[in-house]
Wavefront OBJ file of the C-alpha trace (Angstrom):
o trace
v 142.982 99.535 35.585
v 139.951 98.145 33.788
v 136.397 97.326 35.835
v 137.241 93.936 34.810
v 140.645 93.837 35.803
v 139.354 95.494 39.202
v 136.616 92.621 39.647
v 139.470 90.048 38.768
v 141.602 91.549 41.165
v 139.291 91.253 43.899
v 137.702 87.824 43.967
v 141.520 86.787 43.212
v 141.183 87.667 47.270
v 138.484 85.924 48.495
v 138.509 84.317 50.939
v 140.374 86.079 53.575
v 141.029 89.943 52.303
v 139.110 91.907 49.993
v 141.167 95.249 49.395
v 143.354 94.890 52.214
v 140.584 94.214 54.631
v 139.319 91.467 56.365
v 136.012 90.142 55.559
v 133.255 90.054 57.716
v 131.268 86.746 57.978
v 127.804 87.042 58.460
v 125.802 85.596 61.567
v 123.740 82.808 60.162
v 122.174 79.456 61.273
v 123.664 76.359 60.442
v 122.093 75.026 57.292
v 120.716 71.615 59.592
v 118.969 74.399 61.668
v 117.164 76.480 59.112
v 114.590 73.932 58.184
v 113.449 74.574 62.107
v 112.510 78.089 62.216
v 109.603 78.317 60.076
v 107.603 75.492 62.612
v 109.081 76.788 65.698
v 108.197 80.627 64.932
v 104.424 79.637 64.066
v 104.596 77.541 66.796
v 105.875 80.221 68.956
v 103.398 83.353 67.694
v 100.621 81.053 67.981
v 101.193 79.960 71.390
v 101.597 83.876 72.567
v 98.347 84.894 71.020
v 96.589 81.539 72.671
v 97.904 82.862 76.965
v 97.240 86.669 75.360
v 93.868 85.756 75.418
v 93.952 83.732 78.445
v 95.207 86.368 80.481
v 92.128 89.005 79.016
v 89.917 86.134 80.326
v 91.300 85.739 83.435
v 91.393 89.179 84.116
v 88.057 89.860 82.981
v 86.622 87.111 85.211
v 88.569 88.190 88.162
v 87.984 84.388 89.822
v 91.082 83.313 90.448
v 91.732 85.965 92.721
v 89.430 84.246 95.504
v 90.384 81.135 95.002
v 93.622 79.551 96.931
v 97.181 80.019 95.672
v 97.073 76.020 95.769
v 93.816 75.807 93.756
v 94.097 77.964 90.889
v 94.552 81.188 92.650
v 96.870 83.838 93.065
v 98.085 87.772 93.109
v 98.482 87.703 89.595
v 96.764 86.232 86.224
v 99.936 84.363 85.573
v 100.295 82.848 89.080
v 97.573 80.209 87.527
v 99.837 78.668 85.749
v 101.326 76.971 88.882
v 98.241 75.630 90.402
v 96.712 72.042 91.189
v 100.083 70.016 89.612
v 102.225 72.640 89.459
v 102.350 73.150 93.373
v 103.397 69.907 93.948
v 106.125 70.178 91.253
v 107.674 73.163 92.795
v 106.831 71.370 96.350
v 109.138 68.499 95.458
v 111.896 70.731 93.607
v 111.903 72.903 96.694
v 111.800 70.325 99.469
v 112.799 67.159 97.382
v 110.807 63.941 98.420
v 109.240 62.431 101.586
v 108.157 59.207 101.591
v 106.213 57.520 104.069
v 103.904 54.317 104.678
v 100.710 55.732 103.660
v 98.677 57.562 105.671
v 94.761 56.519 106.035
v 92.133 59.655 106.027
v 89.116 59.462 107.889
v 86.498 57.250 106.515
v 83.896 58.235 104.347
v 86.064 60.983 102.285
v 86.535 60.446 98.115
v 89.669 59.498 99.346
v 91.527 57.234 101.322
v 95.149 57.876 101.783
v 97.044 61.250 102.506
v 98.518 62.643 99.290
v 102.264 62.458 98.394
v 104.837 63.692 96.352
v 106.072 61.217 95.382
v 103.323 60.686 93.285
v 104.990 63.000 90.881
v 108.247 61.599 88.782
v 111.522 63.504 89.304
v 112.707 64.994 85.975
v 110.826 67.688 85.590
v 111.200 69.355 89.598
v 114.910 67.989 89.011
v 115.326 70.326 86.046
v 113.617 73.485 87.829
v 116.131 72.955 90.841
v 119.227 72.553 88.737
v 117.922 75.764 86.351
v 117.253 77.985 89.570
v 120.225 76.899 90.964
v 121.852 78.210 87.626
v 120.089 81.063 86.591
v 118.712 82.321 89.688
v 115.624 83.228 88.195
v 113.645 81.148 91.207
v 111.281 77.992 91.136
v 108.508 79.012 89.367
v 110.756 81.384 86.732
v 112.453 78.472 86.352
v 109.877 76.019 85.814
v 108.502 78.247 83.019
v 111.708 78.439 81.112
v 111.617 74.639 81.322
v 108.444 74.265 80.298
v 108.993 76.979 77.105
v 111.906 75.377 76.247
v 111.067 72.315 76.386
v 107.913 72.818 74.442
v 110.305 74.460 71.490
v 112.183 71.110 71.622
v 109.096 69.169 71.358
v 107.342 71.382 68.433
v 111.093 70.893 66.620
v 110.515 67.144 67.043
v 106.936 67.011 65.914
v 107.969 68.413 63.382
v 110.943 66.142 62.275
v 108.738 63.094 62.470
v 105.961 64.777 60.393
v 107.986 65.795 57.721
v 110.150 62.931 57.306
v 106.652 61.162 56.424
v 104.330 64.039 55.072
v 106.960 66.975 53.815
v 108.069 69.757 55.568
v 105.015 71.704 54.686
v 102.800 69.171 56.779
v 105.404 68.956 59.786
v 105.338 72.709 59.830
v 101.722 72.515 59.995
v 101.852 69.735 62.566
v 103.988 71.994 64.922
v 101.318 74.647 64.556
v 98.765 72.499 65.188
v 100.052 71.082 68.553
v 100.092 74.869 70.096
v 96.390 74.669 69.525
v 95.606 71.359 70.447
v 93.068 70.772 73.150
v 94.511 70.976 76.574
v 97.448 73.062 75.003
v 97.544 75.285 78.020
v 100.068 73.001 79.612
v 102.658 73.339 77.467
v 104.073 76.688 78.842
v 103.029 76.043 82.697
v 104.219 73.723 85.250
v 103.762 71.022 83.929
v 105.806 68.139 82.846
v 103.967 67.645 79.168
v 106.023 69.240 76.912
v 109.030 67.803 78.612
v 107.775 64.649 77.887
v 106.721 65.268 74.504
v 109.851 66.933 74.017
v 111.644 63.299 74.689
v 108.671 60.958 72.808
v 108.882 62.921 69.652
v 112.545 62.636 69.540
v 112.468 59.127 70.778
v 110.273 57.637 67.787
v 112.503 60.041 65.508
v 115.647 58.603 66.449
v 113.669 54.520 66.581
v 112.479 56.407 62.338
v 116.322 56.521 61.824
v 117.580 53.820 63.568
v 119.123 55.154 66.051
v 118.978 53.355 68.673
v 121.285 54.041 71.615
v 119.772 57.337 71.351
v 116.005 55.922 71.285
v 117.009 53.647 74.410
v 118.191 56.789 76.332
v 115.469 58.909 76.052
v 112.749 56.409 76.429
v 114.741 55.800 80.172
v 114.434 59.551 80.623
v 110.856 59.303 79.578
v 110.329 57.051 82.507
v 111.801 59.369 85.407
v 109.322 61.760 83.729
v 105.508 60.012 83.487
v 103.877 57.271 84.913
v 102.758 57.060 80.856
v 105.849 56.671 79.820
v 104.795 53.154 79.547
v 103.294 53.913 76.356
v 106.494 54.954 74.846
v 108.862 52.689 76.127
v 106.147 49.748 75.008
v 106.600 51.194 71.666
v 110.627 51.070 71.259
v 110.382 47.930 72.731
v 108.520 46.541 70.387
v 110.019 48.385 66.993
v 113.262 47.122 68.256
v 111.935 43.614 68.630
v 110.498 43.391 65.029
v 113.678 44.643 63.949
v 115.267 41.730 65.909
v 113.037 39.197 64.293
v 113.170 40.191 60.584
v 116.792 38.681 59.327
v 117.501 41.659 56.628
v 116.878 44.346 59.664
v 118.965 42.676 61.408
v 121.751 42.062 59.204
v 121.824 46.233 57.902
v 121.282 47.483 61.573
v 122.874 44.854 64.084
v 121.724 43.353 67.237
v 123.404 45.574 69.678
v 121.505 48.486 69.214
v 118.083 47.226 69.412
v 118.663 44.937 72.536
v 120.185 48.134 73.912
v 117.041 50.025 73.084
v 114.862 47.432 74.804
v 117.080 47.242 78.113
v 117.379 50.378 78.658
v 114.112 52.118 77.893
v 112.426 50.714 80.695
v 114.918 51.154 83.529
v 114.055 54.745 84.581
v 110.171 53.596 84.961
v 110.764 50.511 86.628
v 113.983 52.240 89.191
v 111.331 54.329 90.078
v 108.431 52.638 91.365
v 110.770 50.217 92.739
v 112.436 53.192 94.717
v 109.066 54.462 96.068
v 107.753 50.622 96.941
v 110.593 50.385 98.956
v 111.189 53.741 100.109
v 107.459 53.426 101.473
v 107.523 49.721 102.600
v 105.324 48.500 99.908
v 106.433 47.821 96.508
v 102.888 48.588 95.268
v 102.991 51.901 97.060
v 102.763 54.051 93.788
v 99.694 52.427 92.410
v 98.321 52.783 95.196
v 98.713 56.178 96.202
v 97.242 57.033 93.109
v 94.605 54.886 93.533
v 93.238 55.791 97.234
v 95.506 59.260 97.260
v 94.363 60.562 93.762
v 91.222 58.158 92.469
v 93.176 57.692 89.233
v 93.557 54.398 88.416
v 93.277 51.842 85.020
v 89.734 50.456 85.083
v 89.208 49.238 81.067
v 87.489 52.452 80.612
v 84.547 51.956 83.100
v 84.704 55.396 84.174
v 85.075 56.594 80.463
v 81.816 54.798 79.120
v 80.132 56.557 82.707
v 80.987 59.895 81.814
v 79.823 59.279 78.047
v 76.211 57.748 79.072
v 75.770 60.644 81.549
v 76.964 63.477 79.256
v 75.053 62.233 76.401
v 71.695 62.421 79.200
v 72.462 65.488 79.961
v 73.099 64.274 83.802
v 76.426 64.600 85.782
v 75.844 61.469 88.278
v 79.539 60.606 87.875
v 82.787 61.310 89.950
v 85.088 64.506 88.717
v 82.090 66.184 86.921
v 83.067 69.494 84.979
v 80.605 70.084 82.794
v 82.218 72.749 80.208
v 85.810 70.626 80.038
v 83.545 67.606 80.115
v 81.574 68.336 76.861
v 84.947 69.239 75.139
v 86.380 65.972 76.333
v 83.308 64.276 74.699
v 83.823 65.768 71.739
v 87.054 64.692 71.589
v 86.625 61.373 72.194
v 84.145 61.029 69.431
v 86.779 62.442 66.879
v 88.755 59.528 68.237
v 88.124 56.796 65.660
v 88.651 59.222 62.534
v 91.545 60.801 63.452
v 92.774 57.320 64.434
v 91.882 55.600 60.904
v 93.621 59.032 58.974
v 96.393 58.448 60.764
v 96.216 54.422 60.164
v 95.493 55.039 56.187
v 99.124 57.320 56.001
v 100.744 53.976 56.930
v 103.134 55.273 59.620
v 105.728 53.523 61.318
v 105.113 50.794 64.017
v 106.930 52.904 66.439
v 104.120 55.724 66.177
v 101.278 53.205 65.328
v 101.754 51.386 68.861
v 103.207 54.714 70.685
v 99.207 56.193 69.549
v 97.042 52.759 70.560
v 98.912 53.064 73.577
v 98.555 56.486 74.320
v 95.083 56.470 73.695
v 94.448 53.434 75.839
v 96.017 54.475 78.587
v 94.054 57.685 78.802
v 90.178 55.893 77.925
v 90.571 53.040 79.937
v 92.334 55.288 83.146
v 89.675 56.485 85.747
v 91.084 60.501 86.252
v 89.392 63.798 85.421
v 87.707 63.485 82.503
v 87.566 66.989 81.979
v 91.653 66.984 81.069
v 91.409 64.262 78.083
v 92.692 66.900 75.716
v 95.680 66.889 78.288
v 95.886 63.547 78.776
v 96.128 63.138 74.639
v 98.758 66.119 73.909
v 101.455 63.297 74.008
v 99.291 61.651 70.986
v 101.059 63.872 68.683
v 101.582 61.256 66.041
v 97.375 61.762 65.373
v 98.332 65.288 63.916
v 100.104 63.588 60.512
v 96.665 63.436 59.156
v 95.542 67.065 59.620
v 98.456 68.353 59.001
v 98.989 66.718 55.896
v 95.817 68.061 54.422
v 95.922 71.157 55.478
v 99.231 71.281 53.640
v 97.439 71.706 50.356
v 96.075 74.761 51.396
v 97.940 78.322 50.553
v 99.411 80.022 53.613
v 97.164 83.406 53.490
v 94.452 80.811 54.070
v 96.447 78.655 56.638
v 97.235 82.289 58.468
v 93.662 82.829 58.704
v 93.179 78.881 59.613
v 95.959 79.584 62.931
v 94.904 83.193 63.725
v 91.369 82.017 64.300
v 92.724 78.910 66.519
v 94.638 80.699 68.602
v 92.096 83.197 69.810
v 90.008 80.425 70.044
v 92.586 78.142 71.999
v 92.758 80.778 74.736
v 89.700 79.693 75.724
v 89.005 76.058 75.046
v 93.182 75.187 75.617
v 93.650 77.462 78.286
v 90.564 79.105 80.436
v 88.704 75.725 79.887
v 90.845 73.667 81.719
v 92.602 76.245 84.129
v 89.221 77.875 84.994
v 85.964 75.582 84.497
v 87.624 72.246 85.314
v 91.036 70.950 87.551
v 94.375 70.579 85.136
l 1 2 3 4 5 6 7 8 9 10 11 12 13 14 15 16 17 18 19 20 21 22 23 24 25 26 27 28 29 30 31 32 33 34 35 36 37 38 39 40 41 42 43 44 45 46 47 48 49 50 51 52 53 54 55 56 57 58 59 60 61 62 63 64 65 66 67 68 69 70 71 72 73 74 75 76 77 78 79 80 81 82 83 84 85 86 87 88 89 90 91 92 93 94 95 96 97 98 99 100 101 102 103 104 105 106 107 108 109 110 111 112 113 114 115 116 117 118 119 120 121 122 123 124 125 126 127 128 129 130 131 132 133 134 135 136 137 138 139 140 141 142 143 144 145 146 147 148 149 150 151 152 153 154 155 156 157 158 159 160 161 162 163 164 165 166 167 168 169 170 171 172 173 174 175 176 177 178 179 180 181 182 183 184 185 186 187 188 189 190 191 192 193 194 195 196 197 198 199 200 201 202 203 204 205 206 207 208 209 210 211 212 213 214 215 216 217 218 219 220 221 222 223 224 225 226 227 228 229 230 231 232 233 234 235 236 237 238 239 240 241 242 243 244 245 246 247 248 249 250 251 252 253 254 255 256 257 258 259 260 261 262 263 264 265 266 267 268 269 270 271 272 273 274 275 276 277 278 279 280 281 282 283 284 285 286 287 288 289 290 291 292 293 294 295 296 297 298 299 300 301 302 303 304 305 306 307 308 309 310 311 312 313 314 315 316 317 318 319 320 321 322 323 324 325 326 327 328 329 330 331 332 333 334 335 336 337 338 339 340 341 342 343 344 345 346 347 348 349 350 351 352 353 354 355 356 357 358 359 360 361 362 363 364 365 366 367 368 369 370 371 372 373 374 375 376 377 378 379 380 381 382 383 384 385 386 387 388 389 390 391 392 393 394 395 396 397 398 399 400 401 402 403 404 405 406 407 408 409 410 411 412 413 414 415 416 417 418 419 420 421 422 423 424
């Protein structure tokens, strides 16, 4: 027989058997998954060079070993990463909640009520419990994995939104770009930030593409997860309004969906509060527990403009002062405006337009540390379309250079900054 007739002979068995044996498929990703890996493995590498060179500071300092496992302390360098917020995550997903009718502390102290819990929404603990429970790995193994794999599902979803408006090049970018972002450290401790990103980047995706049962849904699990959900579920609110108003919109995408979207995003928020107001015999009680319990509260950024006149002075005559996180945060701020008006000039959606403004009100015009504004901001993602869009006309051996640089660099500003010289 002929090489032709051979070649014939064989594809005449495809698919199935090729010369009387089976064929062997090949492990592969599904083709709606491949678009993925190139932002979640740069996201990924740099995030692992970033806590590399947090842990070489750490140890090289040596201060967290005399400093309380509550309070940023522990046996081991990584044992930081469940200080300050993270205790009282693992608290609550050990011991669940307690509430009680606040507690006055002795006069004269910066504050005025005893300190609870139930300051701190349920999803997150919930989700350690349920994965210990499952895995066995413990609370704080667990809490880790959450927050890693969470942060992956957030990264995918910054990146969706950025390329379906920039090009996958610039969402690629964008995911890249969040792993260095100030007050990155966050994302793979326990916290509850990229769980919440996770949710608000898929949330203004699925509001993108009009989807909104699934935009309703995760804007209510948004709420069980941050008092700032508010931001977000403001922001489906009121895309799914306009929608409601414009007659064409609402002809092509119905009226069931949106009015589902704006029912149901606020529900987890508000069932919350309501069930600590009357769990602790004030409806109130939240606001203010972390008023008197926690000194954060919204003051039309009083506080903000104080920490801005002193820094600028060179004094530190104001309440929570850090002075290395504190500069940073300045700095920040300042870059405010432009990033805003880049973002602005792209023309994005109103869902990521009002989901910013909100954002970035909330965090200016909120007495808290001012120290952890690049924390406070890491939900902001939508501000990274800009950047990321033109760093996208750069070549990648110049983009490696670009990432390499910010992730040794992130170790300290996004990691030992906040961790080490201020309270996360």
């Amino acid at each position: 027989m002929s090489t032709a007739s051979r070649d014939t002979a064989e594809d005449s068995a495809r698919p199935g058997e090729r010369a009387g044996r089976p064929r062997t498929g090949r492990l592969s990703l599904p083709p709606a998954a491949r678009p993925y890996v190139p932002p979640l493995v740069l996201y990924g590498v740099t995030k692992l060079v970033g806590l590399t060179i947090f842990a070489c500071l750490l140890e090289y300092a040596g201060d967290y070993r005399k400093k309380e496992p509550r309070f940023g302390g522990g046996a081991h360098w990584w044992d930081v990463l469940q200080t300050w917020d993270g205790w009282w995550y693992l608290q609550v997903a050990e011991k669940g909640y307690d509430p009680r009718p606040l507690q006055p502390l002795a006069p004269g102290g910066l504050f005025t009520v005893q300190q609870n819990s139930v300051a701190f929404f349920p999803l997150y603990p919930g989700l350690i419990r349920g994965v210990s429970e499952v895995t066995g790995l413990g609370l704080y193994g667990s809490a880790i994995l959450v927050s890693v794999l969470a942060s992956f599902v957030a990264a995918a979803g910054i990146y969706a939104v950025v390329a379906a408006l920039a090009g996958t090049r610039a969402g690629t970018i964008a995911a890249g770009l969040w792993a260095v972002a100030p007050g990155a450290g966050v994302e793979w401790a326990v916290y509850s930030e990229s769980l919440f990103v996770a949710i608000a980047a898929w949330a203004c995706w699925c509001v993108m593409t009009k989807r909104w049962l699934a935009a309703g849904l995760l804007a209510f699990f948004a709420g069980l997860n941050r008092p700032t959900s508010a931001a977000l579920i403001g922001a489906v609110g009121l895309a799914a309004l306009v929608t409601l108003l414009r007659p064409d919109s609402r002809r092509e995408q119905g009226v069931l969906g949106p009015v589902y979207a704006m029912v149901a995003a606020p529900l987890g928020l508000l069932t919350y509060i309501a069930w600590v107001g009357l769990s602790m015999g004030d409806l109130t009680a939240y606001f203010t527990l972390q008023r008197e319990g926690w000194a954060h509260y919204f003051d039309g950024g009083a506080y903000t403009l104080d920490v801005l006149r002193n820094v600028a002075v060179g004094h530190n005559d104001y309440l929570f002062a850090f002075s290395v996180p504190d500069l940073l945060g300045v700095q920040l701020v300042i870059a405010l405006p432009f990033l805003i008006a880049l973002m602005l000039r792209r023309k994005p959606p109103l869902v990521l337009v009002a989901y910013t403004l909100a954002s970035v009100l909330t965090v200016l015009g909120t007495q808290q540390m001012f120290g952890n504004t690049g924390r406070y901001l890491l939900p902001a993602f939508p501000l990274l379309l800009a950047p990321a869009a033109a760093l996208g006309r750069l070549r990648w051996p110049t983009l490696t250079v670009f990432f390499t640089t910010a992730a040794v660099a992130s170790g300290w500003y996004a990691h030992y900054v906040i961790f080490e010289l201020g309270i996360p």
